[in-house]
C-alpha positions as CSV (number, residue, x, y, z in Angstrom):
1,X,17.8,-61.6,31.9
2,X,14.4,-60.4,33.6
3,X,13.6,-63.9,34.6
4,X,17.4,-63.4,36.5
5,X,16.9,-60.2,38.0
6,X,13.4,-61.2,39.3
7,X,15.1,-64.2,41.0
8,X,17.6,-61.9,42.3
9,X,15.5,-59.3,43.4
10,X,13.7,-62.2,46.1
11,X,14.9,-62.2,50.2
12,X,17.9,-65.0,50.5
13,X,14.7,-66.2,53.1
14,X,12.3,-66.8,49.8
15,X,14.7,-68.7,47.3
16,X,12.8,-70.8,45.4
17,X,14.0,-74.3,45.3
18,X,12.5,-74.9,41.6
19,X,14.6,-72.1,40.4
20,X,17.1,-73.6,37.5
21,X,20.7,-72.2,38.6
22,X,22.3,-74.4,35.6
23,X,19.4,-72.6,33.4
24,X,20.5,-69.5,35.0
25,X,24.0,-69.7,34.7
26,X,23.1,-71.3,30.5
27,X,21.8,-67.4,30.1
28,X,24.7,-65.7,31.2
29,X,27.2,-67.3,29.1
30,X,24.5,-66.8,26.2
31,X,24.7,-63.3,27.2
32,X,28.4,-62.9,27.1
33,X,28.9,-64.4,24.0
34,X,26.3,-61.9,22.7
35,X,27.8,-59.1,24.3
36,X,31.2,-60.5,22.7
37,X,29.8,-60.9,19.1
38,X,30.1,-57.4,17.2
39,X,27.3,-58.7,14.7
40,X,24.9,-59.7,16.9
41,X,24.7,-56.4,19.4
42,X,25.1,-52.8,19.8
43,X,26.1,-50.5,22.7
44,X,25.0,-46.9,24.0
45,X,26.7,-44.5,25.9
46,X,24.6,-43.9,29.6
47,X,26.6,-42.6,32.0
48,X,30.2,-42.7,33.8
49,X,32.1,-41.6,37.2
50,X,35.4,-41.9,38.8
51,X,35.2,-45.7,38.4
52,X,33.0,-46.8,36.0
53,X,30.8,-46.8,32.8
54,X,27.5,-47.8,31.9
55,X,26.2,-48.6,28.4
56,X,22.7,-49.9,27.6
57,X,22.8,-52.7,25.3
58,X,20.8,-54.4,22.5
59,X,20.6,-57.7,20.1
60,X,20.7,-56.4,16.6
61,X,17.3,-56.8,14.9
62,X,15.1,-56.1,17.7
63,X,13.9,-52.6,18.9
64,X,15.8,-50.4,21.2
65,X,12.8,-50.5,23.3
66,X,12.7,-54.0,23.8
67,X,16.2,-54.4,23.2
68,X,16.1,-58.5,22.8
69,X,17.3,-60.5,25.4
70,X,18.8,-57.4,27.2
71,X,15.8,-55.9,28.4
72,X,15.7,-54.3,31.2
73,X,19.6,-54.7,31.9
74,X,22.7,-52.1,31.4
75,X,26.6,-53.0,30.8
76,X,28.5,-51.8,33.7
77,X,32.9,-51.7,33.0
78,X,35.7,-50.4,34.8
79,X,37.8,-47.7,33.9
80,X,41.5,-48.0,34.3
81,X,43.4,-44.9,35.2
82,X,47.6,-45.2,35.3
83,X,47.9,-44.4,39.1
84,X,44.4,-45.6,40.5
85,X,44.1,-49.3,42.0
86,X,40.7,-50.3,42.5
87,X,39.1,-53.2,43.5
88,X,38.3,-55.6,40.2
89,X,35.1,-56.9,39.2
90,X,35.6,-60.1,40.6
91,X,36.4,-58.8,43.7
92,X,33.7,-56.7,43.6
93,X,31.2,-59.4,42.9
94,X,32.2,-61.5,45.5
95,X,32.0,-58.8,48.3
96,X,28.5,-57.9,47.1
97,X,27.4,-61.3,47.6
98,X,29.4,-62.3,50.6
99,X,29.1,-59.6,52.7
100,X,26.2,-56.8,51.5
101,X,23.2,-59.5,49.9
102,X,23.3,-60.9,53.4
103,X,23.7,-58.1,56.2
104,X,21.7,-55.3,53.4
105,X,19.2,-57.9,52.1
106,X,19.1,-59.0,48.7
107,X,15.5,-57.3,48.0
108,X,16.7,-54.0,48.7
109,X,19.5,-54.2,46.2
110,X,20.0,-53.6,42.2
111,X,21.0,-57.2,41.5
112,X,24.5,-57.7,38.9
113,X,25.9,-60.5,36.9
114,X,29.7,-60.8,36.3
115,X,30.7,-61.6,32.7
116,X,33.8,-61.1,30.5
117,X,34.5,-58.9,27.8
118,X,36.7,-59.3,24.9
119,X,40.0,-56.5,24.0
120,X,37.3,-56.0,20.8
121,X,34.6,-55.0,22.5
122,X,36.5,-52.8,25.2
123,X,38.0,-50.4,22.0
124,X,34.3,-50.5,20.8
125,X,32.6,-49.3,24.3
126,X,36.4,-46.8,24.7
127,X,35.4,-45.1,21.5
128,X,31.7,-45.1,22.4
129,X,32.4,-42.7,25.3
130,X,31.5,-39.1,25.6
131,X,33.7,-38.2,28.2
132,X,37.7,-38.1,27.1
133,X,40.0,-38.5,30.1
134,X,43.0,-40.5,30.7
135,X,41.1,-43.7,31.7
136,X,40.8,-46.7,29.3
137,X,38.1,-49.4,29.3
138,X,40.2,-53.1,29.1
139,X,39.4,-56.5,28.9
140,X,38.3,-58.3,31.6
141,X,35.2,-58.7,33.9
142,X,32.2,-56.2,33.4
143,X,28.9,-56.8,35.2
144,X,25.4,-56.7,33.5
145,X,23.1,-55.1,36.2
146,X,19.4,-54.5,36.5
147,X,18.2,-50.9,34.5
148,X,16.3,-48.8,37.0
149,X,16.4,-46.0,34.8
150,X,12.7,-44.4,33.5
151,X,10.9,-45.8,31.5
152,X,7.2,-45.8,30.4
153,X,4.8,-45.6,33.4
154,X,7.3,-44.8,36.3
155,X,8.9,-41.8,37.8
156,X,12.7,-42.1,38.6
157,X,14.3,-40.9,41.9
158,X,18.2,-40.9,42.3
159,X,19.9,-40.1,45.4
160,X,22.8,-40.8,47.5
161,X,21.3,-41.6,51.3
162,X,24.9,-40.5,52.8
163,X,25.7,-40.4,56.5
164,X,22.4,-41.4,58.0
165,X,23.9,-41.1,61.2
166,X,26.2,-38.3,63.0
167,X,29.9,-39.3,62.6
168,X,30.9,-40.5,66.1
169,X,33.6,-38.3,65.8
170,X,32.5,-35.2,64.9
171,X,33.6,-32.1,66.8
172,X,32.0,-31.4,70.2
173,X,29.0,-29.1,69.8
174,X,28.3,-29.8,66.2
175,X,25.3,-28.1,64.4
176,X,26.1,-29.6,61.1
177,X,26.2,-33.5,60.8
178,X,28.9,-34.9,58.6
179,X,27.2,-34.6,55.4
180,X,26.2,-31.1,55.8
181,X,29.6,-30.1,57.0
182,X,31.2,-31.5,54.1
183,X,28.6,-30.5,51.8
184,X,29.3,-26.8,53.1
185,X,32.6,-27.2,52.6
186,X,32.2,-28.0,48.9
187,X,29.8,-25.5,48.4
188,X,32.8,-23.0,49.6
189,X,35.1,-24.2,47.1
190,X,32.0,-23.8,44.7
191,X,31.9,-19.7,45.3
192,X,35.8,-19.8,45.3
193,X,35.3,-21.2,41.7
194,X,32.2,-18.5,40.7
195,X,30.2,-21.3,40.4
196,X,26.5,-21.8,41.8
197,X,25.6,-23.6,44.9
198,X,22.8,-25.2,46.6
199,X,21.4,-25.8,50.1
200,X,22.2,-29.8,51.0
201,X,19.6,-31.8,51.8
202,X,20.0,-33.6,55.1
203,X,19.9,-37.1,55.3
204,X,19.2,-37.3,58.8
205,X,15.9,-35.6,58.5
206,X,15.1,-38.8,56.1
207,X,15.3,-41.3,59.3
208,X,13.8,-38.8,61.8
209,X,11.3,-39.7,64.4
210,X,9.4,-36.8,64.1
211,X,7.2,-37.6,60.3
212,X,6.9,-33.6,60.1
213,X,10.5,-33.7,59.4
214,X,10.9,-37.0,57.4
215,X,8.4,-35.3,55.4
216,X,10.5,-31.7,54.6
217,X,13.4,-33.9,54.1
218,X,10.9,-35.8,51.1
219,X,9.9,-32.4,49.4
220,X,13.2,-31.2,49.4
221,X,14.4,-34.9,48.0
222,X,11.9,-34.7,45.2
223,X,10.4,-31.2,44.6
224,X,8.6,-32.4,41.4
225,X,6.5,-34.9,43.0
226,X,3.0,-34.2,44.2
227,X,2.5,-34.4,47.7
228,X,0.4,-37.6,46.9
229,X,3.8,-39.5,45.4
230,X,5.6,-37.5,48.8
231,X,3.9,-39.5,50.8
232,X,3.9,-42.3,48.4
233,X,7.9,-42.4,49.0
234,X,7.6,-41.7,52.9
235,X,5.3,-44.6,53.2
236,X,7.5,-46.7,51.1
237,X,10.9,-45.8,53.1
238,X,8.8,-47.3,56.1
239,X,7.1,-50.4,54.6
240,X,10.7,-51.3,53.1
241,X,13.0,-50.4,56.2
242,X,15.4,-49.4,53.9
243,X,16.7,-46.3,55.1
244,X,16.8,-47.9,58.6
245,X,18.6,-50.1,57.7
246,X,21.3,-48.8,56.2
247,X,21.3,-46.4,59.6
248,X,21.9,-49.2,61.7
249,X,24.3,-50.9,59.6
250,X,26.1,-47.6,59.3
251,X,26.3,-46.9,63.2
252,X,27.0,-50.8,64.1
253,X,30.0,-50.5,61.6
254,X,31.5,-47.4,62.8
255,X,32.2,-47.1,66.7
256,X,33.9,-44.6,68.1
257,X,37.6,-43.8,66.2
258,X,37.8,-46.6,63.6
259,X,38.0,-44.2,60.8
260,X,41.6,-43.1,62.6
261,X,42.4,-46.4,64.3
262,X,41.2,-49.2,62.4
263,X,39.8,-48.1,58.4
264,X,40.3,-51.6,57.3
265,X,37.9,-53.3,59.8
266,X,35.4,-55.6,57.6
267,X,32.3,-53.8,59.8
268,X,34.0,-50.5,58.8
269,X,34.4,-51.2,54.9
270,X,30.7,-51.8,55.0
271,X,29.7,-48.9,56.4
272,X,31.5,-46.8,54.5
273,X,30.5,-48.7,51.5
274,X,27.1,-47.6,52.5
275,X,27.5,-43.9,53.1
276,X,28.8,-43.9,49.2
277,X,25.8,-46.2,47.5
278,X,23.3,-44.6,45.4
279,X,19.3,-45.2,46.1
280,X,17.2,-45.4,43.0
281,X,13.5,-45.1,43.5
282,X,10.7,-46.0,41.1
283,X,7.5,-44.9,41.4
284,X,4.5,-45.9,39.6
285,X,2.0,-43.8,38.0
286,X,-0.6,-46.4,38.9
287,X,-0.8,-46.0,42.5
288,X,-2.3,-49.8,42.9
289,X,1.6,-50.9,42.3
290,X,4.1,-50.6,44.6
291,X,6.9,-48.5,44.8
292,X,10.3,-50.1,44.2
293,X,13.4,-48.6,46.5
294,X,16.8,-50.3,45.4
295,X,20.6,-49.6,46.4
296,X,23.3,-49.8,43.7
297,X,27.0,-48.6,44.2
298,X,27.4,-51.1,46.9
299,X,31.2,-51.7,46.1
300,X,34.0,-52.8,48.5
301,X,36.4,-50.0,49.0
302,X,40.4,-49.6,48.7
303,X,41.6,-49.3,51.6
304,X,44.7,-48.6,51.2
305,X,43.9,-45.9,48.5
306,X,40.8,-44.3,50.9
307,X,42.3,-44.0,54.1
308,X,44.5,-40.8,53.8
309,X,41.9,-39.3,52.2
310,X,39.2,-39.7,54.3
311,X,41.5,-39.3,57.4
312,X,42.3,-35.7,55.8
313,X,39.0,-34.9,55.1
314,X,37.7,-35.6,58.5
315,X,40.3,-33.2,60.1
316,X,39.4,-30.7,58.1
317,X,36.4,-30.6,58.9
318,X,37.1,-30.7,62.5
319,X,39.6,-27.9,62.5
320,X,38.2,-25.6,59.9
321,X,35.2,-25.0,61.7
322,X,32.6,-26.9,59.0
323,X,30.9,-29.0,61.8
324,X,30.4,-26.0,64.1
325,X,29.1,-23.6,62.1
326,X,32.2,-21.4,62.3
327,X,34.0,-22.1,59.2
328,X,36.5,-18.7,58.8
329,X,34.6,-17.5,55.7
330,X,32.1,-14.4,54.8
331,X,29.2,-14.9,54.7
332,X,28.8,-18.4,56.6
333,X,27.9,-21.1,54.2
334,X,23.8,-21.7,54.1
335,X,22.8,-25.5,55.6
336,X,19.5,-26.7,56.5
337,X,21.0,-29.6,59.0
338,X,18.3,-31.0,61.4
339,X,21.3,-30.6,64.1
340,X,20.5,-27.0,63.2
341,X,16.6,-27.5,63.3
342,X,15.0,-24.6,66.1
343,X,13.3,-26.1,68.6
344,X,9.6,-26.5,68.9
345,X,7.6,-24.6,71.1
């Protein structure tokens, strides 16, 4: 799979015309009937959210550190839930490489493979699980995507970049950007519930033109780091253009009322796809290697499903005061929004 994601991992711009697709697509039927065959591999329960669950996965016989022919790769399945429709795999696949790999740029993405998985297999990975809801893993597609996880000679980053941009309809006079006002808002319902809260980092201090402030966003992003990998990551968000990206995609796809108007606009669905992605960041402990900045979570939204919630959420945030600052609540809700920032003197 490494000689895959490498491949995968190259600008659309810089594929190479040597590169065997039919020896590619050889390994990931290989890889499925491994992934199919209960004596010849073995699952491990990562990680799971609303949608999804992710396994590492290993041939039988080799270490878990090399982990055979899976090096270097996770299992990725859906969950089904009775009541929740979203998008399959297959659709998913196809939107990632129709629409993001080409607008996004494939480098800048955690490259996936779509495979199938047996009714065996999905009881073994269901009982695997850690987490008992009223979702079921089922047979069907499942991708096999890139492991950006630590690992010996890295430090690992996780993040989700957010609204880059001010929503374009935010209230009049906002001092909170979307983000922050809906972070405050959920850090409300947090001291409702007793439990503990934390200031939001802005994500509009992360594209700033002023580097004092790209830099405060950074230490507040990764506290741990020493300023040395700080500036490491600043200087990587620049060489990459990552983050700027995603600013302008968000913005181009998102003109003024589409959220209320027109939430099923192509341009839209992106966008919002990529206020929701996750950005995972590796960086080496040898400082002569570069540091690698890729997007995963880049999934086509239900629309249908989405739309009166976000719709809701928006005017709440409108007419509860979040954006504003004047949220009917004692004491107002901390934020550090750079809409917030005191000017310079």
């Amino acid at each position: 799979m490494e000689a895959i994601w490498r491949q995968r991992s190259k600008p659309i711009s810089q594929d190479d015309p040597e590169y065997g697709r039919e020896t590619e697509a050889n390994t990931l039927r290989e890889c499925e009937d491994l992934v199919n065959n209960p004596q010849r591999v073995d699952f491990e329960y990562v990680a799971e959210g609303r949608a999804n669950v992710v396994f590492s996965i290993w041939e039988l016989g080799h270490s878990s550190i090399r982990k055979g022919r899976f090096g270097g790769t996770l299992l990725r399945v859906p969950k089904a839930t009775s009541g929740v429709t979203p998008c399959d795999y297959k659709t998913l696949q196809e939107f990632h490489e129709n629409q993001v790999e080409g607008r996004v740029g494939r480098q800048h993405l955690v490259p996936q493979a779509l495979i199938r998985i047996s009714a065996e297999v999905a009881e073994r990975l269901h009982r695997k699980r850690n987490k008992v809801d009223e979702s079921e893993i089922r047979a069907g597609y499942a991708m096999l995507i890139q492991d950006m996880s630590a690992s010996p000679g890295y430090s690992v980053l996780e993040f989700k970049p957010k609204w880059l941009a001010q929503s374009p309809i935010a209230s009049s006079g906002a001092k909170r950007c979307r983000t922050c006002a809906r972070e405050a808002f959920r850090n409300h319902q947090k001291q409702e519930e007793g439990e503990a809260v934390s200031v939001p980092i802005c994500p509009l201090g992360l594209v700033h033109e002023d580097p004092d402030v790209v830099m405060d966003a950074i230490r507040r992003l990764a506290p741990e780091w020493t300023e040395r990998d700080q500036q490491r990551l600043s200087d990587a968000f620049e060489r990459t253009g990552i983050l700027k990206k995603l600013h302008e995609l968000q913005t181009e796809g998102d003109p003024d009322r589409a959220l209320l108007d027109n939430p099923s606009d192509s341009d839209f669905g992106l966008a919002m796809t990529l206020r929701d992605c996750s950005c995972y960041v590796r960086m080496p402990v040898d400082v002569g290697q570069e540091v690698v900045i890729k997007l995963a979570d880049v999934d086509k939204k239900n629309w249908e499903d989405k739309q009166t919630y976000w719709q809701e959420t928006h005017r709440n945030l409108v007419d509860n005061g979040w954006y504003t600052c004047e949220e009917q609540v004692h004491p107002l809700i901390e934020t550090a929004c750079v809409l917030n920032r005191p000017s310079s003197t």
